[in-house]
KETI-265284 format. One record per residue: residue in three letters; x, y, z of N, C-alpha, C in turn. Coordinates in steps of 0.2 Angstrom, whole numbers, plus 2048, in hexadecimal, padded with zeros to 3 digits. Each point is the difference from the previous one (the first is absolute). Layout:
KETI-265284
[ALA, [X, Y, Z], [X, Y, Z], [X, Y, Z]] ...
***
This chain:
KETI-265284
[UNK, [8A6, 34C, C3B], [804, 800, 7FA], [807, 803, 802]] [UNK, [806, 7FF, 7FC], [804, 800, 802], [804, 806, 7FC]] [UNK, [803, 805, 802], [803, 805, 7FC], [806, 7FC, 7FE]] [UNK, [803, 803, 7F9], [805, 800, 7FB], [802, 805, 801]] [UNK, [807, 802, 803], [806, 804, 802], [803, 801, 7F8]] [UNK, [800, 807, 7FF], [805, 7FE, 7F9], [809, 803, 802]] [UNK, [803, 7FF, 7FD], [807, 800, 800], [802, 806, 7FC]] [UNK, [804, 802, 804], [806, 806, 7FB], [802, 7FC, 7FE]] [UNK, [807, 801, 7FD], [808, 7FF, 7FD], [802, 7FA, 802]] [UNK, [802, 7FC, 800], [805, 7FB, 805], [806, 805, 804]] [UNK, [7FF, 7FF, 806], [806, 804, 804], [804, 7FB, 801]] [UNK, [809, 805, 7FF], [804, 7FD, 7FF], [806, 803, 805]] [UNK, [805, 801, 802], [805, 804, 803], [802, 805, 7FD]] [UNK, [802, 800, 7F9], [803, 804, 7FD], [7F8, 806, 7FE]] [UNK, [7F9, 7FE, 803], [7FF, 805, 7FF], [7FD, 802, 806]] [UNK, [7FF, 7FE, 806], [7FF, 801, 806], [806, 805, 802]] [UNK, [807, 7FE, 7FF], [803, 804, 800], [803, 807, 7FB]] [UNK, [7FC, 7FF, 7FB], [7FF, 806, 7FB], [807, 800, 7FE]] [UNK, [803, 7FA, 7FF], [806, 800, 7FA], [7FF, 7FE, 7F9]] [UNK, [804, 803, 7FC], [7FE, 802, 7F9], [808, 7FF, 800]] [UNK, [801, 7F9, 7FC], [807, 7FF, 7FF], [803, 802, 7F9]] [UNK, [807, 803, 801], [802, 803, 7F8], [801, 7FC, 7FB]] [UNK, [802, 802, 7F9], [800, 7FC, 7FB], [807, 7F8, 802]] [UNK, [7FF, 7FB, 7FE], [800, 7FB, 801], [809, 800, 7FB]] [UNK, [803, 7FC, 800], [807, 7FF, 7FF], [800, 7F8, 800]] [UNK, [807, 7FD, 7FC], [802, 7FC, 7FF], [805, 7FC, 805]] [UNK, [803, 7FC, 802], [805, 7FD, 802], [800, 7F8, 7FC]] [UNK, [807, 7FC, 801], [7FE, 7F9, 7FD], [803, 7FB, 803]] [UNK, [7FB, 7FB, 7FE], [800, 7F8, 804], [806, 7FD, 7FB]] [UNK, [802, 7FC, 802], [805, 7FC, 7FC], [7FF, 803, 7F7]] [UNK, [801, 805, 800], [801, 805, 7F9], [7FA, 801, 7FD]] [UNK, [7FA, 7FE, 803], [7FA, 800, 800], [7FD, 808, 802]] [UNK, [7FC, 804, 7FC], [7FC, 805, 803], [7FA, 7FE, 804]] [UNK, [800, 806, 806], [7FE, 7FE, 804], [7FC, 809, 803]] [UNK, [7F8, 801, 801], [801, 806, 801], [7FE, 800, 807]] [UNK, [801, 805, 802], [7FF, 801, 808], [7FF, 809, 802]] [UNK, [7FC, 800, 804], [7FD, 80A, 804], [805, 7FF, 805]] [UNK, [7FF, 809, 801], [805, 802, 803], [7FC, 7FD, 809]] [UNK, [808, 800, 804], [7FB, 7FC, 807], [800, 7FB, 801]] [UNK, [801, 7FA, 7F9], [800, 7FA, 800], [804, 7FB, 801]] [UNK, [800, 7FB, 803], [806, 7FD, 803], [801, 7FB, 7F9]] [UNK, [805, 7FE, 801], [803, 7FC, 7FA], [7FC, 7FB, 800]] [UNK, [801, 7FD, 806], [7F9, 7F8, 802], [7FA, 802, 7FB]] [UNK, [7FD, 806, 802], [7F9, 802, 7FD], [800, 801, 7FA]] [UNK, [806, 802, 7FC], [7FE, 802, 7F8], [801, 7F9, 7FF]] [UNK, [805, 7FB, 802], [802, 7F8, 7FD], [7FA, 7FC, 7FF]] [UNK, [7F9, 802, 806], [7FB, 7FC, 800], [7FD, 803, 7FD]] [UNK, [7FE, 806, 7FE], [7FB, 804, 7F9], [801, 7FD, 7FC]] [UNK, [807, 7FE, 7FF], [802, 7FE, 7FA], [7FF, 7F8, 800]] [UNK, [7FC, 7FE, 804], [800, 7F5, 7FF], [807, 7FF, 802]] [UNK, [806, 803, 804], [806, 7FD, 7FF], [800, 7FC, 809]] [UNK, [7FF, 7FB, 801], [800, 7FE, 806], [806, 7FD, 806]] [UNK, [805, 802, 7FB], [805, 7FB, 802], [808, 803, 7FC]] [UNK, [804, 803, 805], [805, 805, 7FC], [805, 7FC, 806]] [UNK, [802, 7FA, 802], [808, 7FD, 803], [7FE, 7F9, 802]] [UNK, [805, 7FD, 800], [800, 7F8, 801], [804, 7FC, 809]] [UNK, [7FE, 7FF, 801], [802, 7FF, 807], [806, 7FC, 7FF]] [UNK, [807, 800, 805], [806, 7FE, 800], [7FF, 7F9, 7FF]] [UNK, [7FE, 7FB, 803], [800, 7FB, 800], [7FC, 7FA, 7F9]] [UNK, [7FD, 801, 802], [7FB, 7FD, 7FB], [7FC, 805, 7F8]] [UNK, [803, 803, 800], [7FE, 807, 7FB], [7F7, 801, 800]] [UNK, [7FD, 800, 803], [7FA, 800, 800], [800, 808, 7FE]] [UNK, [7F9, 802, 7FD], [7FD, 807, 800], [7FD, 802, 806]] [UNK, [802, 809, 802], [7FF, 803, 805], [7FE, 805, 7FD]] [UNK, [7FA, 806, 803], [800, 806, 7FF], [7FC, 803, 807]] [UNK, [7FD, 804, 7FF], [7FC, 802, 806], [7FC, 7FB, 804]] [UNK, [800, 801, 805], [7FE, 7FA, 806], [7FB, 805, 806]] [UNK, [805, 805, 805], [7FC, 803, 806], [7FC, 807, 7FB]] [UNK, [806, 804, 7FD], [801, 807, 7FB], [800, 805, 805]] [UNK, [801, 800, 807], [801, 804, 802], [809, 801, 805]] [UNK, [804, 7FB, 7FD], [806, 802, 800], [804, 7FB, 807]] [UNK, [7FB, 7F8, 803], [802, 800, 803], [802, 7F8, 7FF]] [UNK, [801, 7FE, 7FC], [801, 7F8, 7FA], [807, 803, 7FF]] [UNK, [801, 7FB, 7FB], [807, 801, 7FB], [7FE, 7FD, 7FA]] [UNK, [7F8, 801, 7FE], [800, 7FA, 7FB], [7FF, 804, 7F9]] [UNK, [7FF, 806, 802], [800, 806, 7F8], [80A, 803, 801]] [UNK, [803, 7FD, 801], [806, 801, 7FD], [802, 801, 7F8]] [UNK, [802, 807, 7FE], [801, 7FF, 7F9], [807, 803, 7FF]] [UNK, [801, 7FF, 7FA], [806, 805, 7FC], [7FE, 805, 7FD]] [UNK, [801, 808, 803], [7FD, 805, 7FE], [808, 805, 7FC]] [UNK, [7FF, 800, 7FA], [807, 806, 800], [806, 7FB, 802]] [UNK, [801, 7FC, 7FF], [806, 7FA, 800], [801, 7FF, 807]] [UNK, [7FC, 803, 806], [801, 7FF, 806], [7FB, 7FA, 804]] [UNK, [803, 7FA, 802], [7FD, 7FC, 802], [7FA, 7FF, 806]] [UNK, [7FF, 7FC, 802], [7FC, 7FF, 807], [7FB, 807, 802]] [UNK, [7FE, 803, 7FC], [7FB, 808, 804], [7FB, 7FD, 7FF]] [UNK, [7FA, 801, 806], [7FA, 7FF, 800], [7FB, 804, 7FA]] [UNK, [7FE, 7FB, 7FB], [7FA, 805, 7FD], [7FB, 801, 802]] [UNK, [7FB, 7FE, 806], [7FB, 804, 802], [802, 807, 804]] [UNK, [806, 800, 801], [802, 806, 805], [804, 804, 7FA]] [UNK, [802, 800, 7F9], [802, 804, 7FD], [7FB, 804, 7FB]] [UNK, [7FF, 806, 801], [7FD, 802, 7FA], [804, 802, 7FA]] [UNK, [7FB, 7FE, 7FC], [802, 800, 7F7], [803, 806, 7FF]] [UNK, [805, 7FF, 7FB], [801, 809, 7FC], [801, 7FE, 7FB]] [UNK, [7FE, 805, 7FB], [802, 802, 7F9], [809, 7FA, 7FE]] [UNK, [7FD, 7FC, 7FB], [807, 7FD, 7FF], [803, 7FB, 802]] [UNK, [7FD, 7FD, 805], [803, 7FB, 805], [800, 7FA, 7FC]] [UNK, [805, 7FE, 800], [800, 7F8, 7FE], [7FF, 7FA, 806]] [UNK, [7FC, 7FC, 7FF], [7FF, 7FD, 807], [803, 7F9, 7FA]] [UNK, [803, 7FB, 804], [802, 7F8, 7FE], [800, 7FC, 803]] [UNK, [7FE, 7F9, 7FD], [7FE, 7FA, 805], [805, 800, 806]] [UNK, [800, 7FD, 806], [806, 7FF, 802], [800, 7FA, 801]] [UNK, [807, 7FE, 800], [7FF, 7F7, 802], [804, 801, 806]] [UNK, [7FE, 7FB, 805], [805, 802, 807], [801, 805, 800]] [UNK, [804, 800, 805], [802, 807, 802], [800, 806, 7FD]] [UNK, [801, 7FE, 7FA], [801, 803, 7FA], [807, 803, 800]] [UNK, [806, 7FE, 801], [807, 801, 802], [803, 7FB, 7FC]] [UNK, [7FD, 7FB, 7FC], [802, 7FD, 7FC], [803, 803, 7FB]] [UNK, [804, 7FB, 7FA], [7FE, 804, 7F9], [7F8, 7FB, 7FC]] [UNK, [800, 805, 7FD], [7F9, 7FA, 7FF], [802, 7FC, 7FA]] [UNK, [7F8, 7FA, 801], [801, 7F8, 7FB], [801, 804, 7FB]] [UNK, [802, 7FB, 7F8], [800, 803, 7FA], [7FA, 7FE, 7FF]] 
***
């Protein structure tokens, strides 16, 4: 006969490593509220939130958002704070931050 092991908790990092993240705060997608914990990188709060796809590629305007997320792509390029081309898997969130589509380069002025 066969024993049934029973399970703790689902172990996860955040609690293998005994992090207890502080209260949560806002930033915004194209004027859209967006919430994100402290820690988190823009990339991570944009997919909590279903948001999959924050720039359009130069050529062909196609949608791009995270790809590698560990900062060695270019394909999470966003506009954070009117500043163009910053990677959002490598930037973390803060209080406030407005992130915007970006098209190309984002050095354009944008379509109407």
């Amino acid at each position: 006969m066969r024993r049934v092991r029973r399970r703790g908790p689902a172990r996860t990092p955040a609690g293998l490593a005994g992090a207890e993240p502080g209260p949560g705060f806002e930033i915004t997608f194209d004027g859209r509220p967006v919430r994100a914990l402290p820690g988190q990188s823009i990339a991570a709060a944009l997919w909590a939130a279903s948001v999959l796809s924050w720039r359009t590629t130069r050529v062909n305007g196609r949608p791009r958002g995270a790809f590698c997320g560990i900062g060695s792509c270019f394909d999470c390029l966003a506009t954070v704070n009117g500043e163009p081309g910053l990677r959002a898997c490598l930037l973390p969130a803060r209080p406030g931050d407005a992130v915007t589509t970006q098209e190309g380069t984002g050095h354009a002025a944008p379509r109407p």
